[in-house]
C-alpha positions as a Markdown table, in Angstrom:
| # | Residue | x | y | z |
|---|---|---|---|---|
| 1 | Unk | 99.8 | 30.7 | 71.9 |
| 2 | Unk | 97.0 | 28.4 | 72.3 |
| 3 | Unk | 94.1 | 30.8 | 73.5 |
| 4 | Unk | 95.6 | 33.1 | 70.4 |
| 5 | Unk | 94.8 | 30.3 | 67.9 |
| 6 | Unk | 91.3 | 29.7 | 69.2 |
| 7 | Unk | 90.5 | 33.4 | 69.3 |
| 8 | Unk | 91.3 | 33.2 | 65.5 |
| 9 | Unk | 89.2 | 30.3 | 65.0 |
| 10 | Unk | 86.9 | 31.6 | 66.5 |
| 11 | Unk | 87.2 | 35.2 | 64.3 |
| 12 | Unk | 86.8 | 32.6 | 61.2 |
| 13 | Unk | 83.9 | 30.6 | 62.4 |
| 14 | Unk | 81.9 | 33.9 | 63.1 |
| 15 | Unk | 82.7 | 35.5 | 59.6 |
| 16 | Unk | 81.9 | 32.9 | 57.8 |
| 17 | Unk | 78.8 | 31.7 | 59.1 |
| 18 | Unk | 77.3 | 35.3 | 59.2 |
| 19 | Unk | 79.2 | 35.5 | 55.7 |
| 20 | Unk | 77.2 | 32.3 | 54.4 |
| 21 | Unk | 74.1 | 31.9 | 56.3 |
| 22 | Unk | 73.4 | 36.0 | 55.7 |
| 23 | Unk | 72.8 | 35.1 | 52.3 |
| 24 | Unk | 69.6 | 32.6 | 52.8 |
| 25 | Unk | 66.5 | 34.2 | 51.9 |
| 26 | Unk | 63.0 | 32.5 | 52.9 |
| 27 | Unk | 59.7 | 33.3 | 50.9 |
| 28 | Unk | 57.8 | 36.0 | 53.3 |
| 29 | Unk | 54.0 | 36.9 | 53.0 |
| 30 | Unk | 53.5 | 40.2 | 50.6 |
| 31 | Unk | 51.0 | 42.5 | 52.6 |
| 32 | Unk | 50.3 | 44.4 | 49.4 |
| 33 | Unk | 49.2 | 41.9 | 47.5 |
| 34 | Unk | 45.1 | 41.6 | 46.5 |
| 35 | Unk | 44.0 | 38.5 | 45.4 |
| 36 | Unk | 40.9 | 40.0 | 42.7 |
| 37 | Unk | 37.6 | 39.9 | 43.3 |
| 38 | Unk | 35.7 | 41.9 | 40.7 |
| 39 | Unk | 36.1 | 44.9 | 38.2 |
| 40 | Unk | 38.1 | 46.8 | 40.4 |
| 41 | Unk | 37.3 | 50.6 | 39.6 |
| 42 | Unk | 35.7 | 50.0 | 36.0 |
| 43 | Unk | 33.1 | 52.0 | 34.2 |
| 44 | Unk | 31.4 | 51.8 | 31.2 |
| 45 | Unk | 32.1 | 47.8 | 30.8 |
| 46 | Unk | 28.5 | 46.4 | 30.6 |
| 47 | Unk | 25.4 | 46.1 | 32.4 |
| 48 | Unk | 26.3 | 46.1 | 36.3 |
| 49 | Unk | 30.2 | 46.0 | 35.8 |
| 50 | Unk | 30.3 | 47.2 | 39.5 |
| 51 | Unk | 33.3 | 47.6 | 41.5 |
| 52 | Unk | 34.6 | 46.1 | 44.4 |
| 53 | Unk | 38.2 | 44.0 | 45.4 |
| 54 | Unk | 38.5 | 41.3 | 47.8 |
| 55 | Unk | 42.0 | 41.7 | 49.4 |
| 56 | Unk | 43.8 | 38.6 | 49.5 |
| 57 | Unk | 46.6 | 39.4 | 51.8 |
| 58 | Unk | 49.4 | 38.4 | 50.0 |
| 59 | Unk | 51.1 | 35.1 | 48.7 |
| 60 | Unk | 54.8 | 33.9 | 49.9 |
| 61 | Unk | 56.7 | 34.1 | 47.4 |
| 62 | Unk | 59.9 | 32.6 | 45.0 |
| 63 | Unk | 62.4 | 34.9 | 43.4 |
| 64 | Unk | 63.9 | 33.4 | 40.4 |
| 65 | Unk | 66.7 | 35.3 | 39.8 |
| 66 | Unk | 67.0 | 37.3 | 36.1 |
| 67 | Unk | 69.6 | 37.8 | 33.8 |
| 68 | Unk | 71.2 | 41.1 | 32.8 |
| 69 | Unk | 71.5 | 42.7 | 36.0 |
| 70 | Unk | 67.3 | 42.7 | 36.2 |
| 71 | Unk | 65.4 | 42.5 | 39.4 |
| 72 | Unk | 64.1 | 38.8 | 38.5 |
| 73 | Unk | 60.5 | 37.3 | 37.9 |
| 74 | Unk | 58.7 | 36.1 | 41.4 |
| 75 | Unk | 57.0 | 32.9 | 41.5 |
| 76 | Unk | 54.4 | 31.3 | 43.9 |
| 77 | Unk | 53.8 | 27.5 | 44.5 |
| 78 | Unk | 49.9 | 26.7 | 43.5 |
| 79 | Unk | 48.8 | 23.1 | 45.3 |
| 80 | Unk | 45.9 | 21.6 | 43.4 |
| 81 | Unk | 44.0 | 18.7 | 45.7 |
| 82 | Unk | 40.9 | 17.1 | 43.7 |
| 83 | Unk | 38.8 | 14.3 | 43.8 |
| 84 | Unk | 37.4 | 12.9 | 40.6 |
| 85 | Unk | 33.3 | 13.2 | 41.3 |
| 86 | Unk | 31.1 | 10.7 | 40.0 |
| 87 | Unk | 28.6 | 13.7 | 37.8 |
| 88 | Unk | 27.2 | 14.6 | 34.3 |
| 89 | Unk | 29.5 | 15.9 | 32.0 |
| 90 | Unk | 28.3 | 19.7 | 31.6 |
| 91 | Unk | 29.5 | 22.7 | 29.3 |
| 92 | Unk | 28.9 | 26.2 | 28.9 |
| 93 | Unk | 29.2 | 27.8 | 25.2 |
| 94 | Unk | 29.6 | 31.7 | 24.6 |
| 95 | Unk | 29.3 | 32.3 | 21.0 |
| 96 | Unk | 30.9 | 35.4 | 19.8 |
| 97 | Unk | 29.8 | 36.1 | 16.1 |
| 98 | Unk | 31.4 | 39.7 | 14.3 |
| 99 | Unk | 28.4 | 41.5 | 12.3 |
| 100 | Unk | 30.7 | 44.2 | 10.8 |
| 101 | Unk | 30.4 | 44.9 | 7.2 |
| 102 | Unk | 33.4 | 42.9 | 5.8 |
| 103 | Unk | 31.1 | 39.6 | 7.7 |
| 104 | Unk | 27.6 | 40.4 | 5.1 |
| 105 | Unk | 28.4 | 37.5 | 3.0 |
| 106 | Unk | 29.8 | 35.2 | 5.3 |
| 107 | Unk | 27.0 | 35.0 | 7.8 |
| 108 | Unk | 24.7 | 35.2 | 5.3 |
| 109 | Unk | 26.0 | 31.2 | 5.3 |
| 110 | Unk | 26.8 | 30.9 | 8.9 |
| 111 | Unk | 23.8 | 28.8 | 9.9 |
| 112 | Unk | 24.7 | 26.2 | 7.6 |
| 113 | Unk | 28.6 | 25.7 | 8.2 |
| 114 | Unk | 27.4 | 25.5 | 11.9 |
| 115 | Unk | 24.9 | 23.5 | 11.5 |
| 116 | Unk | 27.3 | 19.8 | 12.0 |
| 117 | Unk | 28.1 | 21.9 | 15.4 |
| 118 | Unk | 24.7 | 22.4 | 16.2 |
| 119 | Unk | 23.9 | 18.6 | 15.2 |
| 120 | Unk | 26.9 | 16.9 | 17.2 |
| 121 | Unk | 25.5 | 19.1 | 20.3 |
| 122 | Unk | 21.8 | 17.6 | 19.8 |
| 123 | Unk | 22.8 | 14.1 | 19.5 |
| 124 | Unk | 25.7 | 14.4 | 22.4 |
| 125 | Unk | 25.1 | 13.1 | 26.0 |
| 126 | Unk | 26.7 | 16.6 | 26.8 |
| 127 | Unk | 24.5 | 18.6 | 29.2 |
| 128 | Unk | 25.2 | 22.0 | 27.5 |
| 129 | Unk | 23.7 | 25.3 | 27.0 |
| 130 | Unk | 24.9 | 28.8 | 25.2 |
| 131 | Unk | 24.7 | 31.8 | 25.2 |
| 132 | Unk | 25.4 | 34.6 | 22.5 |
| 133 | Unk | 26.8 | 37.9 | 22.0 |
| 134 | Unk | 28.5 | 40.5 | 19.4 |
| 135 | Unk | 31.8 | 42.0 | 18.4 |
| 136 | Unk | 30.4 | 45.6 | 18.8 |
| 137 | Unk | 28.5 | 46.9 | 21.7 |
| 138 | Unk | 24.9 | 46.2 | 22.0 |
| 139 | Unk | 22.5 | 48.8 | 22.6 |
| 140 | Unk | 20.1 | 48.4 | 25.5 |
| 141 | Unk | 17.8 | 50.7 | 26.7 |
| 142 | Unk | 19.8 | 53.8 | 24.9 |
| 143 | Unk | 23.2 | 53.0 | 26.5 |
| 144 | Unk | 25.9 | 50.2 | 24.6 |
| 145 | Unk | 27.3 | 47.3 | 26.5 |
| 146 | Unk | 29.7 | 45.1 | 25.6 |
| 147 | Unk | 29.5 | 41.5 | 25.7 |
| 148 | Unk | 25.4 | 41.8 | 26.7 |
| 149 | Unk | 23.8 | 38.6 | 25.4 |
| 150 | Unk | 21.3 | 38.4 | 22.2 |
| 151 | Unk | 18.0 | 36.7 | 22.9 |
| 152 | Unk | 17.6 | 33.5 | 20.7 |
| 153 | Unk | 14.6 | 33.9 | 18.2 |
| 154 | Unk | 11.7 | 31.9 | 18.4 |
| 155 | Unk | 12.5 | 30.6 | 21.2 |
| 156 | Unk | 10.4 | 29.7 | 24.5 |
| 157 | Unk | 12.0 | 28.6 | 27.3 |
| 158 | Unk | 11.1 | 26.7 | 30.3 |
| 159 | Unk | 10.3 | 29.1 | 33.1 |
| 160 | Unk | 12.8 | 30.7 | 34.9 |
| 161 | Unk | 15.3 | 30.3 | 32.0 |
| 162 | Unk | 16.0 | 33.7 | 29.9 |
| 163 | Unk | 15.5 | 34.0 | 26.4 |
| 164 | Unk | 19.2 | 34.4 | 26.2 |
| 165 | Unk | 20.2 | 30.6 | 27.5 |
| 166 | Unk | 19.6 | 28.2 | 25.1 |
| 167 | Unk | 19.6 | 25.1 | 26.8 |
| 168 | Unk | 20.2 | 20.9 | 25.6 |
| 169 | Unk | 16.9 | 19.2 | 24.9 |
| 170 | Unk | 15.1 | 22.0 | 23.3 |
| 171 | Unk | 13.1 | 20.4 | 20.4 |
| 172 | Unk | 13.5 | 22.6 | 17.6 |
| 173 | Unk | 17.6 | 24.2 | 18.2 |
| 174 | Unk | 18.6 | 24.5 | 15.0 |
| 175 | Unk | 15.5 | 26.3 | 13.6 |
| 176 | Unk | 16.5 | 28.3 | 16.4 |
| 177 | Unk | 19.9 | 28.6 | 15.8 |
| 178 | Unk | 18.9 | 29.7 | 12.0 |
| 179 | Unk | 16.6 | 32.4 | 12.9 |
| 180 | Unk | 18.6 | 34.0 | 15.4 |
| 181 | Unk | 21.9 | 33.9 | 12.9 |
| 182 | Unk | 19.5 | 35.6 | 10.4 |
| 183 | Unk | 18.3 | 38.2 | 12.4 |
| 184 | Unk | 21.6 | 38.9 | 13.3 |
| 185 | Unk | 23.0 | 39.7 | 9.9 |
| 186 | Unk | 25.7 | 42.0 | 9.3 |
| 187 | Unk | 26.9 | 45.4 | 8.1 |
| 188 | Unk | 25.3 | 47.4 | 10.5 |
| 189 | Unk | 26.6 | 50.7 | 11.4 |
| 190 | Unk | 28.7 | 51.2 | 13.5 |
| 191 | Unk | 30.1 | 47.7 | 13.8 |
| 192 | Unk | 33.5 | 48.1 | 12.4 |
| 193 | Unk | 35.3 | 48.1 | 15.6 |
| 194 | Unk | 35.4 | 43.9 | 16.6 |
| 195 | Unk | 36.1 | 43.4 | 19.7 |
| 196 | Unk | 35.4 | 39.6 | 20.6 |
| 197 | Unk | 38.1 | 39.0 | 23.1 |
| 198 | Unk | 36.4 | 42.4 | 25.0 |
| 199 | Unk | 33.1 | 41.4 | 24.4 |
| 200 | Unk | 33.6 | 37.9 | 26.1 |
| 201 | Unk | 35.8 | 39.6 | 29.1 |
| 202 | Unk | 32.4 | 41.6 | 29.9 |
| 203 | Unk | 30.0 | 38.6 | 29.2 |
| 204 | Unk | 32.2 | 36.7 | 31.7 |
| 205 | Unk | 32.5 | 39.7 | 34.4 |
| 206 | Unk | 28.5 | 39.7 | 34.1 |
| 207 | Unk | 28.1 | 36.6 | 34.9 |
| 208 | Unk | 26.1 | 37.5 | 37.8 |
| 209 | Unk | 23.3 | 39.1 | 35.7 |
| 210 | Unk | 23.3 | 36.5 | 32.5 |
| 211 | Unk | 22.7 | 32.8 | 33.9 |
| 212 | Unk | 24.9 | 32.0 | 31.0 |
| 213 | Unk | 27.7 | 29.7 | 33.6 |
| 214 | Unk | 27.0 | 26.8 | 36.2 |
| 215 | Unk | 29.8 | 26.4 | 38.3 |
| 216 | Unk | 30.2 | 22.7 | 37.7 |
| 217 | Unk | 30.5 | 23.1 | 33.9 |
| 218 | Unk | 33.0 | 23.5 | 31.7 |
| 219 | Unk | 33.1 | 26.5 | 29.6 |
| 220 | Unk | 34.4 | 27.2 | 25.7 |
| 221 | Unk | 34.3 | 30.1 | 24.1 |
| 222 | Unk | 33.8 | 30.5 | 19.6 |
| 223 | Unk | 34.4 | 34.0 | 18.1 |
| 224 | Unk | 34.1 | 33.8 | 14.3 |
| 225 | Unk | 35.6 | 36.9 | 12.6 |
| 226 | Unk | 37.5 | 37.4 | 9.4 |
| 227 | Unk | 39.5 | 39.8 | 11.6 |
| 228 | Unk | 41.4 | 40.5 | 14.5 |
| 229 | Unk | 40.6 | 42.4 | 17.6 |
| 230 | Unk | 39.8 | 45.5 | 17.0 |
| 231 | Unk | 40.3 | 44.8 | 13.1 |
| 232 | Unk | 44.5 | 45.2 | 13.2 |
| 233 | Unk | 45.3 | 43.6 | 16.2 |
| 234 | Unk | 46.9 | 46.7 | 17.7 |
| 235 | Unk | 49.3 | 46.9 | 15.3 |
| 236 | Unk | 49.5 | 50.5 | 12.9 |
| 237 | Unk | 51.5 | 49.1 | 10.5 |
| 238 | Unk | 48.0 | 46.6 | 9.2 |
| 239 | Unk | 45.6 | 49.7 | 8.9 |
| 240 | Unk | 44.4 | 50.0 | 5.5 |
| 241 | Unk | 41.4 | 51.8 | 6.0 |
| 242 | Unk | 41.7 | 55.7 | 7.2 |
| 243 | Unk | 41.7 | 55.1 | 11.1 |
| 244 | Unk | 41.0 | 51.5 | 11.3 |
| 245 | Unk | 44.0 | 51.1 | 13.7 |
| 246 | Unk | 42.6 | 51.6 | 17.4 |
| 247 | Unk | 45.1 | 50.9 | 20.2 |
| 248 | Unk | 44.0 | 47.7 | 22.7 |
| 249 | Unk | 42.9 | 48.2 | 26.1 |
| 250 | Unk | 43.1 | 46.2 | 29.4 |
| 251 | Unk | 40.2 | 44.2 | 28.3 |
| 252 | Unk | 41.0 | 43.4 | 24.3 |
| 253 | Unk | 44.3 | 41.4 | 25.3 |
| 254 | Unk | 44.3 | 37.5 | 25.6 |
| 255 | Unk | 45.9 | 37.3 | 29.1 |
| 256 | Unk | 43.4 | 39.4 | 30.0 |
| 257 | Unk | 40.6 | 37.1 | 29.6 |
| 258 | Unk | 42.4 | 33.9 | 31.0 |
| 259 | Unk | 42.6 | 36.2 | 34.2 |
| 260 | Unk | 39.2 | 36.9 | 34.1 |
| 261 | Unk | 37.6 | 33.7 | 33.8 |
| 262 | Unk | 40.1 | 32.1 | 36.5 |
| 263 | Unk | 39.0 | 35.1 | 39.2 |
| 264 | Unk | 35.5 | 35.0 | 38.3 |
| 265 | Unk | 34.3 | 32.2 | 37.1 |
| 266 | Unk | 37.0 | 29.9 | 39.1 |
| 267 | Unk | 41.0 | 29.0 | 39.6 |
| 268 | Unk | 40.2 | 25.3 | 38.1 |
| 269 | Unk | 37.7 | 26.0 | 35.4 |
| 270 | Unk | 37.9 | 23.6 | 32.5 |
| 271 | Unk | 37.8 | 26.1 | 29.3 |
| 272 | Unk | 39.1 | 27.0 | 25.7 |
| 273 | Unk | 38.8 | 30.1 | 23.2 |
| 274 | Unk | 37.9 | 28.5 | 19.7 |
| 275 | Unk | 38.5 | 31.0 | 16.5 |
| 276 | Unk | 37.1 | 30.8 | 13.5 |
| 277 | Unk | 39.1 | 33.2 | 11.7 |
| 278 | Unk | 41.7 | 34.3 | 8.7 |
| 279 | Unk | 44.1 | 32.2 | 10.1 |
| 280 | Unk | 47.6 | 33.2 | 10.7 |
| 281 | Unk | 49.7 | 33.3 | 7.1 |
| 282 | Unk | 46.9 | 31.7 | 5.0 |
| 283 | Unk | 47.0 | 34.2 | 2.5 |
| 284 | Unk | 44.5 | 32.2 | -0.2 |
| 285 | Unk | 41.5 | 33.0 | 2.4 |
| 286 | Unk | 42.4 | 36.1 | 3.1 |
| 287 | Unk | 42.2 | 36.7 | -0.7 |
| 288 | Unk | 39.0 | 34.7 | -0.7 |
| 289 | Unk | 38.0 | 37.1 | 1.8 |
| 290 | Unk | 39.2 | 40.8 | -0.3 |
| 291 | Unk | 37.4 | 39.3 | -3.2 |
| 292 | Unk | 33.7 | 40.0 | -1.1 |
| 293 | Unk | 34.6 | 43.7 | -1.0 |
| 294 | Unk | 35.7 | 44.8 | 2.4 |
| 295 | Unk | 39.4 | 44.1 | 3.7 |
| 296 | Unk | 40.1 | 41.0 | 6.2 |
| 297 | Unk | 43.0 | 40.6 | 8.2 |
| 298 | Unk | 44.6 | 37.4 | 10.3 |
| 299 | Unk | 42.7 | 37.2 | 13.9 |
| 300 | Unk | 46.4 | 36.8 | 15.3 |
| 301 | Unk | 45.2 | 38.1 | 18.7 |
| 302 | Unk | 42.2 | 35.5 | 18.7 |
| 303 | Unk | 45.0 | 32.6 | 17.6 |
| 304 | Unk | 47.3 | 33.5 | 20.3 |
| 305 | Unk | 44.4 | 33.5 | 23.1 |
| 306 | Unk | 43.0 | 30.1 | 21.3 |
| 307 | Unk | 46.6 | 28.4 | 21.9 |
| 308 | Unk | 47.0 | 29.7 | 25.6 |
| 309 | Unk | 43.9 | 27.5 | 26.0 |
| 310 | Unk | 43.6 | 25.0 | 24.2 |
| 311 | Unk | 40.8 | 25.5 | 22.0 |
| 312 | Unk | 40.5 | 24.9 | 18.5 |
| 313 | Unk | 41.6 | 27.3 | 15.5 |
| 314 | Unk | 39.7 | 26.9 | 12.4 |
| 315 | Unk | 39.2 | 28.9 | 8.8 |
| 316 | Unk | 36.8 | 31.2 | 8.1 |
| 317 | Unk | 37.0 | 30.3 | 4.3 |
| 318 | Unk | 35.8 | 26.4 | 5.3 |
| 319 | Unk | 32.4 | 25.2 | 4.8 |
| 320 | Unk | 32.1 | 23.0 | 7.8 |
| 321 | Unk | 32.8 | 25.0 | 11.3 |
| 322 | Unk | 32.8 | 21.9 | 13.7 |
| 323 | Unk | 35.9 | 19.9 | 13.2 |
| 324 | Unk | 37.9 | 22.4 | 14.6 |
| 325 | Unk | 36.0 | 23.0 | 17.6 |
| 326 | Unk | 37.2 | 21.5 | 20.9 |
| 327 | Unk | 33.9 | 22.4 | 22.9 |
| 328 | Unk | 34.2 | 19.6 | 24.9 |
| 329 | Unk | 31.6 | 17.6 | 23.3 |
| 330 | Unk | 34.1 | 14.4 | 23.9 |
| 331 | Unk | 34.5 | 14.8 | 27.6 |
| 332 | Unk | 33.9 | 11.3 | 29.0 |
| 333 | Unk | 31.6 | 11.3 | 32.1 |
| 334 | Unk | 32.9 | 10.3 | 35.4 |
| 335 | Unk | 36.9 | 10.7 | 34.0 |
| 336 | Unk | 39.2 | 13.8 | 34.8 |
| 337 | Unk | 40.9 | 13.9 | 31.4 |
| 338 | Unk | 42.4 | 17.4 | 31.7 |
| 339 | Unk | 42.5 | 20.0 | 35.0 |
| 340 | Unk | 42.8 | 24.1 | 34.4 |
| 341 | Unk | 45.8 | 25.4 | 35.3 |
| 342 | Unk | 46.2 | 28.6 | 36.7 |
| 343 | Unk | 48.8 | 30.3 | 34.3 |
| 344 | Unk | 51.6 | 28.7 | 31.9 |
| 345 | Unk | 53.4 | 26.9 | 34.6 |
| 346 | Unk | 56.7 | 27.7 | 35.2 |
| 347 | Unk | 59.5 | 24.7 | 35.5 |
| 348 | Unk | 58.5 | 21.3 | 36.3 |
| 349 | Unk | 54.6 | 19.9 | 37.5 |
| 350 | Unk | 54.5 | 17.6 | 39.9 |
| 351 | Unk | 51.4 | 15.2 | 40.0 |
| 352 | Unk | 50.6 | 12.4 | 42.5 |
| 353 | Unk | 47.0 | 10.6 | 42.1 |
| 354 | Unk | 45.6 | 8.6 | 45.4 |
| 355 | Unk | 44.8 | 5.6 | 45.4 |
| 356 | Unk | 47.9 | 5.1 | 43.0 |
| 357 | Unk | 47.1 | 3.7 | 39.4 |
| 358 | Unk | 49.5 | 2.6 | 36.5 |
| 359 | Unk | 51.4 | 5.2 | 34.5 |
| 360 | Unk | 49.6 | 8.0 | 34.1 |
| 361 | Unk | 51.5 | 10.2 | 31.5 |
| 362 | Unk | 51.3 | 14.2 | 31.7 |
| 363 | Unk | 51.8 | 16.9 | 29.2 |
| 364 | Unk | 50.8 | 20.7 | 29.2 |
| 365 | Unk | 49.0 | 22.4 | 26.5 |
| 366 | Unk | 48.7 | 26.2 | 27.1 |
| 367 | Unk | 47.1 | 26.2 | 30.8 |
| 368 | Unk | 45.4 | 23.0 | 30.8 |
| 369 | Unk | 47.3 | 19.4 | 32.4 |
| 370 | Unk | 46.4 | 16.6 | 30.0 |
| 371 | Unk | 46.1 | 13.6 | 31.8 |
| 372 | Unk | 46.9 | 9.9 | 29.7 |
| 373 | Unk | 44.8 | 7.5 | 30.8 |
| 374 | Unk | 42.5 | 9.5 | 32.3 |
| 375 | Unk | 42.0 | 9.7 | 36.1 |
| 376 | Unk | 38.8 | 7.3 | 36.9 |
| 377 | Unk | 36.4 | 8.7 | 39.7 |
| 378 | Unk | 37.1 | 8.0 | 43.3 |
| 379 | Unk | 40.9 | 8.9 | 42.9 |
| 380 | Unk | 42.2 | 12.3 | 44.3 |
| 381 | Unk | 45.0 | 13.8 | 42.5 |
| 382 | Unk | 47.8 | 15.8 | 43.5 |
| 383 | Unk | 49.4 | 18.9 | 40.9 |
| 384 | Unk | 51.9 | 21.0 | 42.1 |
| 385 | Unk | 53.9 | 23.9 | 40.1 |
| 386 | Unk | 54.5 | 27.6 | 40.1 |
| 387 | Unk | 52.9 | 30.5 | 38.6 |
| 388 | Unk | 54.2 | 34.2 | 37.7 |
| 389 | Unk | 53.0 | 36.4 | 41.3 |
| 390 | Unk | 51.8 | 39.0 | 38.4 |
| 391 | Unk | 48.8 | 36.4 | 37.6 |
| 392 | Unk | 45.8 | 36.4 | 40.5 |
| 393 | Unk | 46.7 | 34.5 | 43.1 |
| 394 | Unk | 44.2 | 31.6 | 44.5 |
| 395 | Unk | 46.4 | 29.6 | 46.8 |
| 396 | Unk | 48.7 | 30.4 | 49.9 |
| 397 | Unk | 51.4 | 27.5 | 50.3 |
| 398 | Unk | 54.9 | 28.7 | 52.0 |
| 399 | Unk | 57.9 | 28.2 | 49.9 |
| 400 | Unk | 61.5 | 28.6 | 49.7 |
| 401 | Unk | 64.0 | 30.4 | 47.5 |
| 402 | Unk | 65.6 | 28.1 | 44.7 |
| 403 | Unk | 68.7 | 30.0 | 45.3 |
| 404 | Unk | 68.6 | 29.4 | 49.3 |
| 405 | Unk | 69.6 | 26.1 | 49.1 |
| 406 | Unk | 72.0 | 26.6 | 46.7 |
| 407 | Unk | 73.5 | 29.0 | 49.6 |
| 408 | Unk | 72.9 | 26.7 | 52.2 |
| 409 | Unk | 75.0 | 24.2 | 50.4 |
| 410 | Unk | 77.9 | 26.6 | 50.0 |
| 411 | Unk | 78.2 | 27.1 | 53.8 |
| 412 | Unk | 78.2 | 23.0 | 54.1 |
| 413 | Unk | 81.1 | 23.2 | 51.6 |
| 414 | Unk | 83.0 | 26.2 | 53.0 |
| 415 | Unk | 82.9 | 24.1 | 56.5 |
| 416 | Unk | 84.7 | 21.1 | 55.2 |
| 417 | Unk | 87.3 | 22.7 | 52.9 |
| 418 | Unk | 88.1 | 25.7 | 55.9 |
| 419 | Unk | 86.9 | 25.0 | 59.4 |
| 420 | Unk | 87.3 | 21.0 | 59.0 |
| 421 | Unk | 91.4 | 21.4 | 58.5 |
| 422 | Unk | 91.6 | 24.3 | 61.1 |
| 423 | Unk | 90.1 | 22.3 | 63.8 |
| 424 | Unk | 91.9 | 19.5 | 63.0 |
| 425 | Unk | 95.0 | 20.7 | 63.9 |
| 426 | Unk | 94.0 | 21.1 | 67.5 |
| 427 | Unk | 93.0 | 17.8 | 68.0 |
């Protein structure tokens, strides 16, 4: 009777062990996975788009189970490990102005609502300089690029700098700045497709040809346009001229850019989108805008891509451009105010900073970690949190199912309401 009651026990344990512990799943490395590393099979994107991929060899990572009987979102842990440099504060500005025909009258006064912008950049301690480029294609040598960079007028820089990089320190910027926005003009033909978010994707994927980014800078981004990309926004049921509504590509959509600049340019780069624009639902400018005799619409598109980073959103319709414009003019030298985040993190971020230092209060706006007080230099900070496995992987960290524990904890359970009593009654 005895050895019959232990070869049932021993039936149970076996069944429910494999039962429980068949059920824990660890994060395994993807061998299909690519982490990017360039216009992967692109044509016709701008001068020497290239091709090329760098493959990355996966990324462990987290299933997070989904609702509705769906196969569930995977997630990857990103680790962040910094020090705070002692360095000059440094930005890089790509201006992206729209020259179509419904822009005539409006950057006929461009120059002047940017000139506080161009004054606030003279007198800042900010070591900045910009480049510029167009909603349409540019022609060059016979063949159109998008996102190739406009040469600043008047304009004679120091040796080895292009005419296209204009750079802090130069005497005479906003005589420049004037002569180049009045060259530019608008109503040209052919220029009735905008495309800023496209023509900053290329400008950024060429950045190997333009000179227009330093790696330790921070980088912003200004499109002004009285409408969205590709003048609807992708959306048919906004066309009011005979084909105005163009479907988006790859390279018009917001996300699209963020990945961009985080696999080119870096994981951590500081940056923002700033749009000057028919703002979403402000109706009385885009009535202002009618009234001039060519039809506006809301840049939704450039909205949504200015809240994903941060930047600044401001009207087309007001008279002074550089309030809204968070182009980093305000970063405080030798401080880590805010780190780039690789995506919209998912759940909770965890931060540590080394030595330790008071309170240091967190909050997330679109991809960038605000940090309150700022981080002083010398300290080395910590951020960990997960991202969706369908944005570019840039760190490999091993990680564990949320549900395994979960299932680990079940078997703990099923072992003290089950095989607990059993074996007590042998003892």
């Amino acid at each position: 009777m005895q050895k019959r009651s232990w070869r049932v026990l021993f039936l149970i344990l076996v069944a429910t062990f494999n039962w429980s512990c068949g059920q824990v799943k660890f994060g395994t490395k993807d061998s299909s996975a690519t982490n990017p590393g360039g216009d992967v099979g692109t044509t016709g994107g701008g001068v020497g788009g290239g091709t090329g991929s760098d493959p990355g060899g996966g990324t462990p990572t987290t299933t997070v189970p989904g609702g509705g009987g769906g196969g569930g979102t995977t997630y990857r842990d990103v680790n962040y490990t910094g020090q705070v440099e002692l360095k000059s504060s440094k930005v890089d500005i790509l201006l992206v102005i729209d020259d179509s025909n419904s822009m005539l009258n409006d950057n006929k006064k461009l120059a002047a609502r940017l000139s506080g912008f161009v004054s606030s950049l003279q007198s800042s301690a900010v070591d900045w300089q910009m480049c510029l480029t167009l909603t349409r294609p540019i022609n060059i040598n016979n063949t159109a690029y998008w996102g190739a960079s406009v040469n600043w007028k008047n304009y004679s820089p120091a040796s080895g700098t292009p005419s296209w990089v204009l750079k802090a320190g130069t005497s005479n910027v906003s005589t420049i700045f004037d002569t180049t926005i009045d060259w530019i003009g608008a109503g040209w033909a052919g220029t009735d497709d905008e495309r800023g978010i496209k023509a900053a994707y290329w400008h950024v994927a060429n950045s190997a040809y333009n000179s227009c980014y330093r790696n330790d800078a921070a980088f912003s981004v200004i499109v002004i346009s009285d409408e969205d990309e590709r003048s609807v926004g992708g959306n048919s049921a906004l066309q009011y001229y005979p084909n105005e509504y163009k479907a988006f590509e790859s390279d018009d959509l917001p996300q699209s850019f963020v990945d961009k600049v985080k696999s080119t340019l870096s994981a951590q780069k500081r940056f923002t989108f700033n749009s000057i624009i028919v703002k979403d639902n402000d109706s009385a400018c885009m009535t202002a805008q009618d009234s001039q005799g060519a039809k506006s619409h809301y840049g939704k598109s450039y909205q949504a891509l200015s809240g994903l980073t941060g930047g600044g959103i401001g009207s087309i319709c007001d008279n002074d451009y550089s309030s809204n414009l968070n182009y980093f003019k305000d970063i405080i030298q030798n401080s880590l105010s805010s780190l780039a985040l690789e995506c919209v993190p998912y759940g909770n971020v965890t931060v540590s900073v080394t030595p330790p230092m008071g309170n240091v209060a967190t909050s997330v706006q679109g991809m960038n970690l605000i940090f309150n007080p700022e981080i002083p230099a010398g300290r080395t900070v910590n951020v960990s949190y997960k991202c969706p496995n369908n944005v570019a992987a840039n760190s490999v960290v091993t990680n564990r199912t949320p549900s395994s524990e979960n299932e680990v904890s079940v078997f703990s359970k099923l072992y003290s309401w089950i095989i607990e009593p059993i074996l007590s009654l042998f003892k």
